[in-house]
N, C-alpha and C positions, 0 to 999 in steps of 0.2 A: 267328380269332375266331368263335365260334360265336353262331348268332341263330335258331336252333329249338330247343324243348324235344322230343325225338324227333321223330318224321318229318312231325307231322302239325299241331304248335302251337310258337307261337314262344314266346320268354322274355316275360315280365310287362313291358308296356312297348314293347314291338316292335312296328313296323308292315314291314310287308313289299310292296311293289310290283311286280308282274310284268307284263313283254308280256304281251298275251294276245292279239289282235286285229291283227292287221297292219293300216294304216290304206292304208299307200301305201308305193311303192318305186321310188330316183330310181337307174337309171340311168346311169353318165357313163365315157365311156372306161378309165380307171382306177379308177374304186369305185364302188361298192355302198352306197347309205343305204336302209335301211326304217326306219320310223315306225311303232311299237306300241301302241296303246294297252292301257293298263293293266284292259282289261276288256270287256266284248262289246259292238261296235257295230252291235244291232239297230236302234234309229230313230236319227231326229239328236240328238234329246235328249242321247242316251249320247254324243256327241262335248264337253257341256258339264261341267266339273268333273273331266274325267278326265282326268291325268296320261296325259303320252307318255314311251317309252323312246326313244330313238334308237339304232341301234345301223348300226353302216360297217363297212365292211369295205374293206382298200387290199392293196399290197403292198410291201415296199422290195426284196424281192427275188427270183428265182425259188424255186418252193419253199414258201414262210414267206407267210402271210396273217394280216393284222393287225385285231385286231377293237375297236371302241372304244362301248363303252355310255357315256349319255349320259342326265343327267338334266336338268337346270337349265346351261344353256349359256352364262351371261352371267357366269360365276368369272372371274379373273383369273391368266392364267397366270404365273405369277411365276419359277418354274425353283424347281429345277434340273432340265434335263432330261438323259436317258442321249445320250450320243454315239454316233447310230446310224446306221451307212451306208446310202447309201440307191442301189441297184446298181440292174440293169434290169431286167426282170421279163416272160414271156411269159402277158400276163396276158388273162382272156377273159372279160366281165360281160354276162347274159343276165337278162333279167325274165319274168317268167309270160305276158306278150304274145307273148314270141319262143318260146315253148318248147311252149306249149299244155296245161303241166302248171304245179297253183300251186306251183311252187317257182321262185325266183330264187339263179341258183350266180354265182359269183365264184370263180374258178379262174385259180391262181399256178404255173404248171411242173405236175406231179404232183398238184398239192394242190386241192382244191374245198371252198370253204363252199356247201354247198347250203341253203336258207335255204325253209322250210313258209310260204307266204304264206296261206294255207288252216288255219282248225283252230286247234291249239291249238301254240306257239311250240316251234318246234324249228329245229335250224341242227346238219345232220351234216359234219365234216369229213372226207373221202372221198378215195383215189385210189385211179384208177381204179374197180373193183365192191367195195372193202375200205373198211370203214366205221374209222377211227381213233378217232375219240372224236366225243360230241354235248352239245351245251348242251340241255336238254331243257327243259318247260314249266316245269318248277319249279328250274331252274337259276339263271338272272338276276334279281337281283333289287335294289330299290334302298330303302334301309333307312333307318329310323330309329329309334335306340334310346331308354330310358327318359330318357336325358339331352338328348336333343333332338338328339343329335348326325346326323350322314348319312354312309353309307355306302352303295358299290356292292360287289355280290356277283356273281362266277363261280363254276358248278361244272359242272364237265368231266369224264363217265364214265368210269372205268376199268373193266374187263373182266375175264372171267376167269383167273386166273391172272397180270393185269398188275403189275408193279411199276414203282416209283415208285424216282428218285434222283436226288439234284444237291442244290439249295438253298443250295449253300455248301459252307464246310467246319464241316461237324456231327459231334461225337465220338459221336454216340449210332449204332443201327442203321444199316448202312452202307441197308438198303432202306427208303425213307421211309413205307410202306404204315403206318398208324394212328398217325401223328403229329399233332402239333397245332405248326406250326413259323410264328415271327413273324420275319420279317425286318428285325433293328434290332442291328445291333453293336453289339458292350458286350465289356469286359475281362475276363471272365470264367475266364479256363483253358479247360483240356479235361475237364476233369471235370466239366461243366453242360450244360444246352441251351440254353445261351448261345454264341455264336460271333463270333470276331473278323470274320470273311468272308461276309459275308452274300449272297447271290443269289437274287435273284426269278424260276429258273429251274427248272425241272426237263424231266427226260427218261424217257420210258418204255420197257420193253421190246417196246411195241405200234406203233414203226415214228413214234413224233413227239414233240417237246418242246414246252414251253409256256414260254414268256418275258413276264414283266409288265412294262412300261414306263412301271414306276411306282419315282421312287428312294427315295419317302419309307415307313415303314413297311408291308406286307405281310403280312398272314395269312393263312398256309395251314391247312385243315385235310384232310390227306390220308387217303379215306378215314376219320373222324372225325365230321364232321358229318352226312355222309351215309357209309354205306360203301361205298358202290357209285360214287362222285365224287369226283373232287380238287376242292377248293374254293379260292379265293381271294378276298381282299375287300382294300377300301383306304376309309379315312377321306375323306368329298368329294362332287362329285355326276359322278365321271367315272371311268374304268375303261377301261385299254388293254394288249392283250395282244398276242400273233404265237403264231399256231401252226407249227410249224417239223416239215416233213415231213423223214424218214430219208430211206433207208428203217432203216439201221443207224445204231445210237448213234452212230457214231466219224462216220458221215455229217451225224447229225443237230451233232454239236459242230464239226464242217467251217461248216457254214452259220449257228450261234449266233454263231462267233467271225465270222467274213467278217460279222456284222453289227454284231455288240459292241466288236469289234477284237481281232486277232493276238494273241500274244506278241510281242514283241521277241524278235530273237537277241542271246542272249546269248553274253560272249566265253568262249571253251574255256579259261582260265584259270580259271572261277568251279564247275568242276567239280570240280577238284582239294580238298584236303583244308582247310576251314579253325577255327584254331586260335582261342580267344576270353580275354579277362582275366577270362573269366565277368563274374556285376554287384555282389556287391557285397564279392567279394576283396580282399586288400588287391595293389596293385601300383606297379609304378616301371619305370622301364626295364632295372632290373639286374635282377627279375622277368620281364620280357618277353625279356630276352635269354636269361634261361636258359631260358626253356619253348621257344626257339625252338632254341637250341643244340642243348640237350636231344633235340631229334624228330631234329634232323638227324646227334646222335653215334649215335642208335639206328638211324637207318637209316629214319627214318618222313615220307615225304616229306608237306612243308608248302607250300601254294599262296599261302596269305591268314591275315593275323591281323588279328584284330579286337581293337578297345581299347572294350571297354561302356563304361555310363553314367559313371563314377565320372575317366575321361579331365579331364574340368572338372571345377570347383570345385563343394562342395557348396550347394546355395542356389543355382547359378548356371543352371542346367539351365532354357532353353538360351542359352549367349552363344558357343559356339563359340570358347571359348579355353582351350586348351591349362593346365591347373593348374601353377602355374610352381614349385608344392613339391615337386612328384610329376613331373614333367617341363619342367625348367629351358631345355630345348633342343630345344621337339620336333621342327624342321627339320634338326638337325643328329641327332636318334634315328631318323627315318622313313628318311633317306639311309642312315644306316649298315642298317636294317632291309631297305629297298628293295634295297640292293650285296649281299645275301644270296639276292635273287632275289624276293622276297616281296612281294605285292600288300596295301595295305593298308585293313582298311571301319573306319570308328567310328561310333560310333551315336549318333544325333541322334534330336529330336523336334519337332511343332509347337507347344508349350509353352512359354511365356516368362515363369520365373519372376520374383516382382517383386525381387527381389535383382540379377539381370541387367541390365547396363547395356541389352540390349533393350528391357527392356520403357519407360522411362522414352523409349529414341527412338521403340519403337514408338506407344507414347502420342501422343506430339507429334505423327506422321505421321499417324495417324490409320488406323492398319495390323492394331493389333489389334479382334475381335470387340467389339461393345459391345453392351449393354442398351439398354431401350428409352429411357431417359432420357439418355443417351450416354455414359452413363460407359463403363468399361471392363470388360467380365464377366471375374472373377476367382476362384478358390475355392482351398481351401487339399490337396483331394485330389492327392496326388504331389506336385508341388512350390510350397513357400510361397507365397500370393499370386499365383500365376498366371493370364495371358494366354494368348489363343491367334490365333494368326497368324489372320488373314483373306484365303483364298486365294480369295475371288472378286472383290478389289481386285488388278488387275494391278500397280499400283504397291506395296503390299505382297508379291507372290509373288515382283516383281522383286528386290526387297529379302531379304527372305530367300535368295532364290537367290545373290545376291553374298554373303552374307555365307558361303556353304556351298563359293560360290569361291575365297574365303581359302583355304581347307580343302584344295582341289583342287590348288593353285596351291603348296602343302606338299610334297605327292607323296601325299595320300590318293587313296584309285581306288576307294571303293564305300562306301555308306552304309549302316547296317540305317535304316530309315527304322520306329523304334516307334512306337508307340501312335497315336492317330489317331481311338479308340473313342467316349471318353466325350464327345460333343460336346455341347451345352445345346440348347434346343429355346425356350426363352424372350430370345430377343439378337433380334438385329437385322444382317442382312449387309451389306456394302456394294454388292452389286448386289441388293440387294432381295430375294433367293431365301426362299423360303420354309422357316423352320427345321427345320420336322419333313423335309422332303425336303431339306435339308443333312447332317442327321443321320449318314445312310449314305453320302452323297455326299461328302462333307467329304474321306472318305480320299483319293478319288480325285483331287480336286482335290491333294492333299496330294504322294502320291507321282508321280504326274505332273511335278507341278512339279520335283522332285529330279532323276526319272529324265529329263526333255528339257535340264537341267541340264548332268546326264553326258554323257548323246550330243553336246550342243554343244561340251563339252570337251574329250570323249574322244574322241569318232566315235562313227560308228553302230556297232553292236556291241561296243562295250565298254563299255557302261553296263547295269548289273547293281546292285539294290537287294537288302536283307537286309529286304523288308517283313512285317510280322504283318496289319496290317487290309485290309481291299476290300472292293469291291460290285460291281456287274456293270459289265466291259468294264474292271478293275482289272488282270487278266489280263496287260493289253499292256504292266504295270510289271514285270517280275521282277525278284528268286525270291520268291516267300513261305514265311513258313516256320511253323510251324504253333503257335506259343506257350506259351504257359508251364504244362508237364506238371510230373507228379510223376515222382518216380525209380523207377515199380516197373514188374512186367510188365505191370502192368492200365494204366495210362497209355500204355506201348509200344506195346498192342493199341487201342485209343481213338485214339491220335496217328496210325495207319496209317488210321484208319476215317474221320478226318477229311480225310487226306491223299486218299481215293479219291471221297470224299465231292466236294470240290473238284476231281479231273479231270472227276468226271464233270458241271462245271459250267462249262466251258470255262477253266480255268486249267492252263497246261502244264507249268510245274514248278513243286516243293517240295521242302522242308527242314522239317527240325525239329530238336530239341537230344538230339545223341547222350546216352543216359544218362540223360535228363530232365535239366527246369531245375530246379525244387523237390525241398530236400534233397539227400542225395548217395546215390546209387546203389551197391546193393553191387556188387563187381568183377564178378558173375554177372550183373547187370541192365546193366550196362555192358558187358560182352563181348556178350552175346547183340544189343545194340543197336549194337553197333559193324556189325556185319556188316549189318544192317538199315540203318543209316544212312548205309554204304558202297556201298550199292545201291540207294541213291535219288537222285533228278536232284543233288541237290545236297545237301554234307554238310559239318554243324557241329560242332565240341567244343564246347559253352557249359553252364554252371549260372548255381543263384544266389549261396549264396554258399560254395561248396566250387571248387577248380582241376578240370580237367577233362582235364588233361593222361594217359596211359596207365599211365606208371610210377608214378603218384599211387594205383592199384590194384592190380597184380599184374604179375610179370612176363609173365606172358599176357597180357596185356592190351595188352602191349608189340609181342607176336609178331602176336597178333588185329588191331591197329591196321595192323600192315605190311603182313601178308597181306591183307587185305580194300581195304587202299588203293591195294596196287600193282595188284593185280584190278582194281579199275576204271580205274586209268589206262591198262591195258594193253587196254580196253574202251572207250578212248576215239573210237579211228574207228568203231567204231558208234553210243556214246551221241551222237557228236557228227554226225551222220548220224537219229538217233530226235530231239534235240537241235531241227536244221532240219526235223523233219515239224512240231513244235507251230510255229512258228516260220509254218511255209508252207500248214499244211492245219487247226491247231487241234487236233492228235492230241497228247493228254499224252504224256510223258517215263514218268511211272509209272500203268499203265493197270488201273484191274479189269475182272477176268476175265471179265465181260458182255461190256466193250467188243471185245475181242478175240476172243470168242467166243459170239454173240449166239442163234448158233442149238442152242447147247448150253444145256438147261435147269438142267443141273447147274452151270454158274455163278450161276445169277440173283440166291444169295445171298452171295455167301463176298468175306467181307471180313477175311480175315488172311493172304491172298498177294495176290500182284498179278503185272501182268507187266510188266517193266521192258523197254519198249519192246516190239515186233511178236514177239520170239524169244526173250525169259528171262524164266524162270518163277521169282519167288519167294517162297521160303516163311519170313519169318522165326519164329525159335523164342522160345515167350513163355514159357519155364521153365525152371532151371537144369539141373534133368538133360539137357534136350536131348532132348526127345518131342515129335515133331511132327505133327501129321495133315494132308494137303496133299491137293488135287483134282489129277489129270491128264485133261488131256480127248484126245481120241480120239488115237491113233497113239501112236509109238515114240518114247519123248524119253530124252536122254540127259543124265545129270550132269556139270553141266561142271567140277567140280573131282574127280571119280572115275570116270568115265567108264561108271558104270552104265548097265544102261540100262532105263527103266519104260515097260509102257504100259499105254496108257486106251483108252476114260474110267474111272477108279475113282479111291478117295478110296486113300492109303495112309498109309502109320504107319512111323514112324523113328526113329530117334535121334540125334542128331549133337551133336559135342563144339563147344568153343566156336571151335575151328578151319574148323568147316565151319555148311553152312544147304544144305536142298535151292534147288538152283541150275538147273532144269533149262532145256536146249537145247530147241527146238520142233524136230519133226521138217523137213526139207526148208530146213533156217536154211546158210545162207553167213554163216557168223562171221566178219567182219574183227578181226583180233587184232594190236596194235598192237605196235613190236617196243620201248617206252622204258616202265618205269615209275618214274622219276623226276619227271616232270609232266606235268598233260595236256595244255599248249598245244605240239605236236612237230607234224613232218610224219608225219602217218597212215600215208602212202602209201609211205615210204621203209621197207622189211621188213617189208612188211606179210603176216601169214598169213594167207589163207582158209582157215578152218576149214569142213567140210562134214559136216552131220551128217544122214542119212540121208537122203540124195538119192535118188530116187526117178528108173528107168528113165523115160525121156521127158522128165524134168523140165528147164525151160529160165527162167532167172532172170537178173536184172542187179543187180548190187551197187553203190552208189553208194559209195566211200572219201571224205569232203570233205580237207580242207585247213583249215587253221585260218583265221580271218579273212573266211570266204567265199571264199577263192582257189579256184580248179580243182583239183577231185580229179581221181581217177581212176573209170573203172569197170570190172567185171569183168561177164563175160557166161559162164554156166555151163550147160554141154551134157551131158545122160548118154544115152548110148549103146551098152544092153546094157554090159557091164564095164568099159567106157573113159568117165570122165569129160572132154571139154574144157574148156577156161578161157582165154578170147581177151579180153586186156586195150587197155586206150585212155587214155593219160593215163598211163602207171605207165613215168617214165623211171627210176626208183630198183627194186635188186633184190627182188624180190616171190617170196612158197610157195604153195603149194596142200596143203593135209594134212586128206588125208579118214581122219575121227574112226574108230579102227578098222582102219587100213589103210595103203596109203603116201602118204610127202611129198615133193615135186619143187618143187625152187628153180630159178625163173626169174632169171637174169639183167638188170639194167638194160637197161631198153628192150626188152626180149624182151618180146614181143605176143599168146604162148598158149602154153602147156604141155597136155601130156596126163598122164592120171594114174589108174592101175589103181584100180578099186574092191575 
């Protein structure tokens, strides 16, 4: 939201408020408070009529310093707040007494707010002699607009040459530099700057991220109101933020999530391929078996089928019951579906239409949302006369959750948990929370409740959501996946940019709907997106209202589905290895090429590859011919389905048919290559290949192979020595190779503990 007319006058109606004057500064083992007044305190006079800023500084963790401006102190804190950890912190507060110079620092690990107690208001965040960004004099400010309304204002410097990323997952500009971005999900598609995942975070290539800890609406204006600042403001008389030191991005989303919270691991089942009724198909079980049959006569392995909206009755959405026209027996279809091998999600919402026998019990409980008069807020967008759960009533979430247990207790094993966006800002909650910061908070409370659901049912690691909406620290539900595209290549390209958008906001995997969901994709737009959706943490068949099935488009489409699926299962003791870093360090599954490579400038922009995980590069192709232009950065990388070999850094040009996508190998990679691709939950470790691609004289590495479930892998320990590579394993009672890419392969025997093997 903007509140100057260029640099120098605000809009008609504006008042604007700034520190100017440090009045005093307390202080106290763990924080930092100074007191500003808003204007120069030459006599005492000047202490009457004049507003004070307050502004603290704390830390929850090492690292990350938290800064909270403060106008009018007597609000009422009503929630919802973010669930923020709150770790130990080696932390060090000195005032202008101790120091003999007017500045007061407050320093977290690495990190220092050094705060101008002298002059005119400035607060540099620094480590060590390298200055990160500064709140300067005309930074903070504390607002009132034409409407009477109040707002607090940050704006935090960017540098030359900095860029800007995160905020969500946003279809626009993967680099957020001259945007104007609101943080408030809404239903929108990917075609808008509108977004289902909204994060009040971002991270820069200048060494630190900024996190607001605020869940209720967010305006940023990046570079925008000012160009030489990030700015952000919130509705109120209070403003709380953490600046989070790197030094590198993949560092700095280490220490965003340790604060926001993890990922969950998810089970190595939800990697495999899964199949959808789309939404508004027609189907039945004799439908479902043949699309099922169907993959498995062609040879195209299936993990998971999903049953959309249209599972229940129309008008009924959601009762969670089974439509008994359309499936007369669904305990006795899931079993026959399950004896096939097959995991099964259906998708549910927190919307309780008033045709549903829910909504008249929720009514009586007192479970659904209500207006300020008490009735029941209701509207007729998406389904007739709808409710919507009130998930800050624990006896409502309880509620809902048993009824999602029926479900469970069927032999269902994963939810898409939809929509979640459009929440009302005029209700009333049942723990009092304040609406407008329900808003965004809503999801979280939403898919939470599902996904501790699953883990109570299922165990830990095998609860896994098919979610669209979040807000920060959403993260710790998985998968999300990325909503409702159109079917061409420009959507393709949009759906990727919002996918890296959101790693680089602390969420670790994603999905989205191979082919697009809107309209039906021609066979070219679908083959090109299969290989692209084949090579991301997690992969969907779904539309809207077209089958989404291979043979439904070409027989290539047939061969493309196999090839690209068995590829990743056979990629699975790695992915499921890249899988555990988001899982243990906050490191996404599908990463951009910044994060990977921070100190090469030639990423900072490119958001149409990615790296899917620490060692594959790729590039998918957004046009039928099959011309692609892709970044390599420095060293010798090789094609893993052709064995070429490129190097960088240079950008290059290609072509490739719908059987291939540039795929490359990072130089110095120990590839684990699985020996099953029939599915991906197997033992890793049992024939497993190290692949070796351009090992490098000296070079000395350790390979982690997991085990599915969290059990004990193995590990490999890789030695070059002039033309002799070693490989001394730990864990690998099952026969294991060694095959350097180029060169020869040596099969170890069970239980055999190192091979040698010629370069």
């Amino acid at each position: 939201m903007k509140f100057n007319d260029g640099y120098w006058q605000v809009l008609p109606g504006v008042t604007i408020l700034r520190p100017q004057a440090v009045d005093d500064v307390v202080v106290e083992p763990e924080s930092l408070t100074v007191y500003a007044a808003t204007g120069p305190l030459e006599k005492r006079g000047d202490t009457l009529n004049r507003p004070l800023v307050t502004v603290s500084f704390h830390s929850p963790m090492e690292d990350v310093v938290g800064v909270t401006i403060e106008h009018f102190q007597g609000g009422v804190n009503r929630g919802p707040r973010f669930e923020l950890a709150a770790g130990s912190a080696d932390v060090m507060v000195s005032g202008p007494d101790r120091t003999g110079e007017p500045v007061a620092t407050f320093r977290s690990g690495a990190l220092t707010a050094r705060v101008a107690t002298e002059g005119e208001w400035n607060v540099d965040f620094v480590t060590g002699d390298r200055q990160l960004t500064t709140s300067t004099s005309r930074s903070v400010g504390v607002i009132t607009d034409a409407a009477g309304r109040h707002f607090v204002r940050e704006q935090l410097t960017l540098g030359v040459g900095e860029h800007v990323y995160g905020l969500g997952e946003r279809f626009g500009a993967f680099v957020k530099n001259g945007q104007t971005v609101d943080i408030w999900n809404a239903d929108g598609g990917t075609a808008s700057d509108q977004a289902y995942k909204n994060v009040p975070f971002y991270l820069t290539d200048a060494g630190y991220g900024v996190f607001v800890d605020q869940p209720e609406k967010v305006s940023f204006e990046v570079g925008t109101e000012v160009v030489s600042r990030a700015q952000f403001s919130v509705e109120g008389q209070s403003l709380r933020y953490y600046v989070i030191y790197g030094p590198t991005p993949k560092d700095i989303l280490r220490k965003l999530t340790a604060l926001t919270g993890r990922p969950a691991r998810v089970p190595e089942w939800s990697y495999g391929l899964w199949l959808s009724t789309s939404f508004t198909t027609d189907y039945d079980e004799t439908t479902v078996t043949s699309f099922i049959d169907g993959m498995a006569e062609r040879d195209l392995p299936l993990s998971v089928f999903h049953f959309d909206c249209f599972w229940m009755r129309r008008f009924h959405w959601c009762d969670f019951v089974w439509d008994p026209a359309t499936f007369p027996d669904p305990e006795g279809m899931l079993a026959r579906l399950k004896a096939k091998g097959l995991k099964i999600c259906v998708w549910i919402n927190p919307y309780i239409a008033q045709r549903s026998a829910l909504f008249a019990e929720g009514r009586e409980l007192g479970y659904l949302v209500k207006n300020p008069d008490g009735s029941v807020w209701q509207w007729n967008l998406w389904q007739a006369g709808m409710g919507l759960v009130d998930f800050t009533n624990p006896d409502a979430t309880a509620w809902y959750q048993g009824k999602l247990k029926g479900l469970l207790d069927m032999g269902v094993d994963a939810f898409k948990t939809d929509f979640g966006e459009r929440i009302p800002t005029d209700v009333v909650w049942h723990d009092g929370s304040d609406p407008a910061g329900m808003h965004n908070y809503y999801t979280h409370l939403y898919n939470k409740a599902v996904f501790e659901l699953l883990e109570e049912e299922k165990g830990e690691g095998e609860a896994v959501l098919f979610a669209r909406s979040a807000t920060a620290g959403g993260q710790q539900f998985p998968v999300h996946w990325g909503g409702d595209c159109e079917s061409t290549f420009v959507s393709m390209a949009e759906s990727l940019r919002g996918g890296l958008s959101l790693a680089m906001s602390g969420f670790g995997y994603w999905s989205h709907d191979i082919g697009g969901f809107e309209g039906t994709p021609d066979p070219a737009v679908f083959k090109r997106w299969l290989a692209f959706g084949l090579l991301s943490s997690h992969s969907r068949l779904h539309g809207s209202d077209s089958y989404r099935v291979p043979w439904a488009f070409d027989e290539e489409a047939v061969d493309v589905t196999r090839l690209f699926t068995k590829l990743k299962l056979s990629l699975m003791p790695y992915l499921a290895r890249v899988g555990g870093e988001a899982h243990t360090a906050g490191a996404p599954v599908m990463r951009p090429m910044i994060l990977e490579f921070p100190g090469d400038r030639g990423t900072a922009g490119i958001d149409t590859q990615y790296m899917l995980g620490d060692a594959l590069l790729v590039a998918p192709v957004f046009n039928a011919v099959g011309d692609v232009s892709f970044y390599v950065p420095e060293g010798t990388w090789t094609h893993l389905l052709t064995g070429e070999r490129l190097t960088g850094p240079r950008w290059v040009n290609e072509r490739h048919g719908f059987d291939s996508l540039p795929l490359l190998v990072r130089p110095g990679t120990v590839l684990p290559v699985g020996a099953r691709t029939d599915r991906p939950d197997y033992d890793y470790v049992d024939g497993v290949t190290l692949q070796l691609f351009e090992i490098p004289d000296g070079h000395r590495s350790v390979t982690t192979v997991p085990r599915p479930g969290g059990a004990e892998g193995a590990t490999f320990t890789v030695e070059r020595d002039g033309d002799r590579i070693r490989v001394d394993a730990s864990g690998a009672t099952c026969p294991w190779s060694v095959r350097v890419i180029g060169g020869a392969e040596v099969r170890a025997a069970a239980g055999q503990s190192s091979v040698e093997v010629a370069v």
